[in-house]
Backbone as a printed PyTorch tensor [residue, N CA C, xyz], in Angstrom:
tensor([[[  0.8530,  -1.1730,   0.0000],
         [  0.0000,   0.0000,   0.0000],
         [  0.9000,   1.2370,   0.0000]],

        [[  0.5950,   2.1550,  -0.8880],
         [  1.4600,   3.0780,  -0.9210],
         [  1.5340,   3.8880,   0.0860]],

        [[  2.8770,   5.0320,   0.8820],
         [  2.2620,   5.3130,   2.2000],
         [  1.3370,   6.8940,   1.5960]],

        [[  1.1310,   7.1060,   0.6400],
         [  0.4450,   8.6910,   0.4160],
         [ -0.9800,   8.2880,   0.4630]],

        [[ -1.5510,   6.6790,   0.0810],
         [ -3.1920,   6.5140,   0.3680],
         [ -3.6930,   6.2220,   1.4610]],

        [[ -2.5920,   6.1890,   2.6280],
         [ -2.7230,   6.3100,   3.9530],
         [ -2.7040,   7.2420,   4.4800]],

        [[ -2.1280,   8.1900,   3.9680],
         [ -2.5230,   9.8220,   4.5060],
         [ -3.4280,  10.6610,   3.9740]],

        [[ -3.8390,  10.0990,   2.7940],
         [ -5.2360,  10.6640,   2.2360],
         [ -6.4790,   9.9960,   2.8480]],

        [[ -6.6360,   9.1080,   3.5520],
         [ -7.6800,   8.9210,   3.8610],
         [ -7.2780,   9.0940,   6.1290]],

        [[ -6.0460,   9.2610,   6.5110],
         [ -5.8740,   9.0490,   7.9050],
         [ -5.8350,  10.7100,   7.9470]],

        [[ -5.9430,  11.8310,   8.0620],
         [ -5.3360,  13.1510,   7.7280],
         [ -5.2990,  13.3920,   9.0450]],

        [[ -6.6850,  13.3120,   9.9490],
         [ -6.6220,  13.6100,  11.4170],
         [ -6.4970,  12.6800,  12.2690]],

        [[ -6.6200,  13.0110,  13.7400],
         [ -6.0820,  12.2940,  14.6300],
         [ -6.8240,  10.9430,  14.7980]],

        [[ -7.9610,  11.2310,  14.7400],
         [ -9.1060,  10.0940,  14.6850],
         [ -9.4050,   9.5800,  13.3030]],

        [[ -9.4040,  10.3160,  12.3690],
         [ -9.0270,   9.5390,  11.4660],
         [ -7.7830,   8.4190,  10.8950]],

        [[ -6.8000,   8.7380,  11.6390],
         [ -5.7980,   7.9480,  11.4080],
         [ -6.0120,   6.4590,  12.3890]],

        [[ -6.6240,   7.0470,  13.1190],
         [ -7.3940,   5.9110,  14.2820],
         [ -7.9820,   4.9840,  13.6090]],

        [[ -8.9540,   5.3890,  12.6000],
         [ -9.5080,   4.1730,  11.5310],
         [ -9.1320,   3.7330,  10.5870]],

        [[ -8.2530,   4.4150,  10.4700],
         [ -6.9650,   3.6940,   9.3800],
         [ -6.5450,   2.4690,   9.6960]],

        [[ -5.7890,   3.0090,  11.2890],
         [ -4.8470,   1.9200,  11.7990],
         [ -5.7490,   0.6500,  12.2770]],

        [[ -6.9610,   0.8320,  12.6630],
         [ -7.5190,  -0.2340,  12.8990],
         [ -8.6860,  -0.9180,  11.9730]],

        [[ -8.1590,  -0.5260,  10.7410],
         [ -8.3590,  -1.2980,   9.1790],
         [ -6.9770,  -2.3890,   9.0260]],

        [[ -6.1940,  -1.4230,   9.2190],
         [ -4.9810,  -1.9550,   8.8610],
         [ -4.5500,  -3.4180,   9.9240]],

        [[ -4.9730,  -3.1140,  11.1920],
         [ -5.3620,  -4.1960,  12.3900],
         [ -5.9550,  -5.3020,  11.8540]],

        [[ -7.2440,  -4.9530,  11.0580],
         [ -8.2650,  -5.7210,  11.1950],
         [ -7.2100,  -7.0930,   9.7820]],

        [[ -7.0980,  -6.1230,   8.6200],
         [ -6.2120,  -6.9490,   7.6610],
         [ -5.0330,  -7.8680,   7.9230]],

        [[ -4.0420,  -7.2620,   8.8290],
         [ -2.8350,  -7.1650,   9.1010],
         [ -2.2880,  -7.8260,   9.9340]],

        [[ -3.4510,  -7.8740,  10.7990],
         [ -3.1860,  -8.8880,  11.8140],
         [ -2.8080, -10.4490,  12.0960]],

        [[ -1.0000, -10.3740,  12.5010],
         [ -0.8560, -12.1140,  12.5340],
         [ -0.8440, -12.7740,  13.5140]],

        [[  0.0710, -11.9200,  14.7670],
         [ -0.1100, -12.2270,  16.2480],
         [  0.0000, -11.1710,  17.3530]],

        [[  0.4400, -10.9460,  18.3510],
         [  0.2790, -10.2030,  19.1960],
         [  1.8820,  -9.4380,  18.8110]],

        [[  2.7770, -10.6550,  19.3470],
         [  4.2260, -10.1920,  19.0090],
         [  4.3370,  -9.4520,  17.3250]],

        [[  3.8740,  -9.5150,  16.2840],
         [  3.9260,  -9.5400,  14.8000],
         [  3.1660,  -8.3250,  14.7780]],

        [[  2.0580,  -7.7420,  15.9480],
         [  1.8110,  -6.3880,  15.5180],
         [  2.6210,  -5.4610,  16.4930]],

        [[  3.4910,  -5.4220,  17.0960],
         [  4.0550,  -4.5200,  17.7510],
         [  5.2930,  -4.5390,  16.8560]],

        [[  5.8520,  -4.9980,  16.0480],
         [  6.8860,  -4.7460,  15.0710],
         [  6.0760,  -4.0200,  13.8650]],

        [[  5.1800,  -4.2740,  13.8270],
         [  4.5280,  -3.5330,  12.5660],
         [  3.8010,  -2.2340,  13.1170]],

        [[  3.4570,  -2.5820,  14.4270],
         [  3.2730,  -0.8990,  15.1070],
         [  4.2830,   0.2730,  14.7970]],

        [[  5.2530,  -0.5680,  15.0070],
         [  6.5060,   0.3480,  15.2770],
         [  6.7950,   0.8500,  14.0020]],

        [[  6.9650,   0.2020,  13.3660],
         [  7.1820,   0.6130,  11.7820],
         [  6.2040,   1.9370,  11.3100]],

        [[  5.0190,   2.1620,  12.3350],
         [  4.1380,   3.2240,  12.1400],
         [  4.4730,   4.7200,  12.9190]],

        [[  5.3140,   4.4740,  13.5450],
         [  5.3950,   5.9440,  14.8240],
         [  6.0350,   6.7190,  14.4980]],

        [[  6.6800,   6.7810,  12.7290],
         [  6.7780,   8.5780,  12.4800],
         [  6.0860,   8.7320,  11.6390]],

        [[  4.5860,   7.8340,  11.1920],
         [  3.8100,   8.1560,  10.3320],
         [  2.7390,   8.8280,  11.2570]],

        [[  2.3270,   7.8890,  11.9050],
         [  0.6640,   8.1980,  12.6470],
         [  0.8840,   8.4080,  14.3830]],

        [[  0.3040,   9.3320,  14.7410],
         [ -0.1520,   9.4900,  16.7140],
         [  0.3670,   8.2330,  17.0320]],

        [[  0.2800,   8.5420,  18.5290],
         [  0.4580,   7.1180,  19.2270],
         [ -0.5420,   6.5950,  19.5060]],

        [[ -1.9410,   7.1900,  19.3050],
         [ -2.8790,   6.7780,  20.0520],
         [ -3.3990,   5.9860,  18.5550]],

        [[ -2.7240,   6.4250,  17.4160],
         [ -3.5950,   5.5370,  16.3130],
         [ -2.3490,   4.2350,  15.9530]],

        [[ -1.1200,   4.0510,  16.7330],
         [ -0.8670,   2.7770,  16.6420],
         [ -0.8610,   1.9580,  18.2230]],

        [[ -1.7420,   2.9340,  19.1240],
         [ -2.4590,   2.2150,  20.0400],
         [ -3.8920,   1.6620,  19.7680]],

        [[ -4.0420,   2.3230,  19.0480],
         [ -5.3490,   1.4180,  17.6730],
         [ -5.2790,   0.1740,  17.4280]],

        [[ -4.2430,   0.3740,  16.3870],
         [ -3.7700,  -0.3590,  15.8390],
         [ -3.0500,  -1.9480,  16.9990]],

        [[ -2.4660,  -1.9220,  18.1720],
         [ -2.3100,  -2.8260,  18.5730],
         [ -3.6990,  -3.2130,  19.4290]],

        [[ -4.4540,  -2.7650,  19.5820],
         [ -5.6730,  -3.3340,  20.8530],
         [ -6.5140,  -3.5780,  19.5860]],

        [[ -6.8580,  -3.4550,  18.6970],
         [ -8.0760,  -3.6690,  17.6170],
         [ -7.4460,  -5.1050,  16.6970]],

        [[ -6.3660,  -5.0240,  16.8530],
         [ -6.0030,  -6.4430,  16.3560],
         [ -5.9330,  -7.7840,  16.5330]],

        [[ -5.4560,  -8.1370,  17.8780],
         [ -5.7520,  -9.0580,  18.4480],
         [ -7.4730,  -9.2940,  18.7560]],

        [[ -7.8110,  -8.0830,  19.3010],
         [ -9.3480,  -8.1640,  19.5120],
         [-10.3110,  -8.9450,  18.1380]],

        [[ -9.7570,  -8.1220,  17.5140],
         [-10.7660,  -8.1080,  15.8690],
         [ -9.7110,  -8.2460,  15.0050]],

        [[ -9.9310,  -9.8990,  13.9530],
         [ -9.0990,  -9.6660,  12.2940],
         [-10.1850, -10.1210,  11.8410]],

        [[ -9.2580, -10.4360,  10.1160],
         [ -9.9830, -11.3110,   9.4690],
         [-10.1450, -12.7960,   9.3980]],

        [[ -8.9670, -13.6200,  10.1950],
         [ -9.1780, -14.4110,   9.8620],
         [-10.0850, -15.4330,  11.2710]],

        [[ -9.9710, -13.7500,  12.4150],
         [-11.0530, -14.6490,  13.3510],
         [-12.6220, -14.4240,  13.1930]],

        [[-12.8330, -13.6810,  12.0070],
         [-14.0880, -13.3900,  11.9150],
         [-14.6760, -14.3760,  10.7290]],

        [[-13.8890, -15.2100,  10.4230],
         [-14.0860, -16.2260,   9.2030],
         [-14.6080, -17.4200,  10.5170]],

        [[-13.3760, -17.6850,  11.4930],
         [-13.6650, -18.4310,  12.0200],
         [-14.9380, -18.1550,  13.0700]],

        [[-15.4100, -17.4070,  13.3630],
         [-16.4390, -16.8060,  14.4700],
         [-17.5560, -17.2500,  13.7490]],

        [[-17.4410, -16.4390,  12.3550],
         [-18.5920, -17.1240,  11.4870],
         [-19.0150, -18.7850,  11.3740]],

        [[-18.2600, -19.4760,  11.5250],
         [-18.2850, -20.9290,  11.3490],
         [-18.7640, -21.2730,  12.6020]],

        [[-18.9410, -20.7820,  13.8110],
         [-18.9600, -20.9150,  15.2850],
         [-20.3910, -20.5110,  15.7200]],

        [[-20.5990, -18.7730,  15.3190],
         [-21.6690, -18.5730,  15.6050],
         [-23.0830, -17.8380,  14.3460]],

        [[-23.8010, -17.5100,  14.6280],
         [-24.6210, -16.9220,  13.9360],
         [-24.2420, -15.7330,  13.1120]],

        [[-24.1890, -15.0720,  12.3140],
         [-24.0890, -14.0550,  11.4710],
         [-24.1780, -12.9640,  11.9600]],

        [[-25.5660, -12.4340,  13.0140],
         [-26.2960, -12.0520,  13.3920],
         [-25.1040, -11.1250,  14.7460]],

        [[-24.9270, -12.2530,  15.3270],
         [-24.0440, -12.0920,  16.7820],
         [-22.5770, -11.2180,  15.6600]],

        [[-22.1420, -12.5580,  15.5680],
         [-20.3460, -12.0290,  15.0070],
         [-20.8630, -10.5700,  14.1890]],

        [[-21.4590, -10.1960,  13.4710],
         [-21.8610,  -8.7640,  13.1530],
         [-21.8120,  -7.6610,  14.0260]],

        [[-22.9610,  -7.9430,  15.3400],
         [-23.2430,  -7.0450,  16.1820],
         [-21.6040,  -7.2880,  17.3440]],

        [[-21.2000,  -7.8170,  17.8120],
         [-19.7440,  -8.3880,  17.9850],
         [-18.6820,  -7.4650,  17.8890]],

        [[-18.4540,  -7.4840,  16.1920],
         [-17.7280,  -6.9920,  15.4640],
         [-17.7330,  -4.8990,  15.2410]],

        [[-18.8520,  -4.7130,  15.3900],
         [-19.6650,  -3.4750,  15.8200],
         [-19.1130,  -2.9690,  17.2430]],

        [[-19.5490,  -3.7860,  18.0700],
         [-19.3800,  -3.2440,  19.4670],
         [-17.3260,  -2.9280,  20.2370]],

        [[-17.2640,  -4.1620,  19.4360],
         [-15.5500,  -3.9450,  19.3740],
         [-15.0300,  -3.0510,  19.0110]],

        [[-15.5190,  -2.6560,  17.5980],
         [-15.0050,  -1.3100,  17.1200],
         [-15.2460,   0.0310,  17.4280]],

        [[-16.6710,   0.0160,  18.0780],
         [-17.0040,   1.4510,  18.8500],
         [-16.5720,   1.5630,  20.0980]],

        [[-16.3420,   0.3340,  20.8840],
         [-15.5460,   0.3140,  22.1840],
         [-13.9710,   1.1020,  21.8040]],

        [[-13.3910,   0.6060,  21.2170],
         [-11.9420,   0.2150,  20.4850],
         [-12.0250,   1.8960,  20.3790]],

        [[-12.7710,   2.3560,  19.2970],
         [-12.5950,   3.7740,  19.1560],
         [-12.9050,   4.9710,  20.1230]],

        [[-14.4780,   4.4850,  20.5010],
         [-14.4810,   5.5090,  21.9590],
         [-13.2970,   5.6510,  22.9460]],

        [[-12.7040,   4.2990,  23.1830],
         [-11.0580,   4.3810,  24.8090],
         [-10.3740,   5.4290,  23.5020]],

        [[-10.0800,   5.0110,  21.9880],
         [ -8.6820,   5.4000,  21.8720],
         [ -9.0960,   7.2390,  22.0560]],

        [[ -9.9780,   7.5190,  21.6010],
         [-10.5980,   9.0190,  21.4400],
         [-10.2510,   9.4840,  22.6080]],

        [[-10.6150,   8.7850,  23.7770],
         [-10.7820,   9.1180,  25.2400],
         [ -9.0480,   9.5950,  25.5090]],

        [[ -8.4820,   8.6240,  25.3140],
         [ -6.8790,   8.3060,  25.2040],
         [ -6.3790,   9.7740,  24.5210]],

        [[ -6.9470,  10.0870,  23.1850],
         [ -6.1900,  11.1770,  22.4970],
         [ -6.0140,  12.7690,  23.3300]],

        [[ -7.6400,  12.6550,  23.7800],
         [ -7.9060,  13.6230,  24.6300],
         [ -6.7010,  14.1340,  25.7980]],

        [[ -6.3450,  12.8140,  26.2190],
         [ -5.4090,  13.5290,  27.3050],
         [ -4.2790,  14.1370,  27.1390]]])
């Protein structure tokens, strides 16, 4: 990904917040594997958007939402997947604030 379509769509503080926890949601391989790839982010984006980026990953990817799907209802892993991410974003917002 080139890094200029990451700054066209991350420009502000909270926006870069949903960047990084796109990039979480894709990117994600393990716990140890996103704090090297965090790091690789901290003269691009806030800290609070590659504190995004590490709590939205482990929480939420793709390949546990493949498996969630196989587990539970559509219905749930949806609303789930929702609540994670507005949790996830309300702390980091809260976080930027200070």
């Amino acid at each position: 990904i080139p890094l200029k379509s990451l700054f066209l769509f991350g420009g502000g503080m909270l926006d870069s917040a949903l960047v990084m926890m796109g990039l979480a949601y894709f990117l994600s391989l393990c716990s140890e594997a996103d704090a090297f790839i965090g790091a690789s982010f901290t003269n691009l984006f806030p800290s609070s958007s590659i504190l995004a980026f590490l709590v939205y990953g482990p929480m939420l990817d793709l390949k546990n939402t493949v498996m969630m799907l196989h587990a539970f209802k559509p219905k749930f892993v949806i609303c789930l997947s929702i609540l994670i991410t507005v949790v996830v974003y309300v702390c980091i917002k809260v976080v930027s604030l200070l």
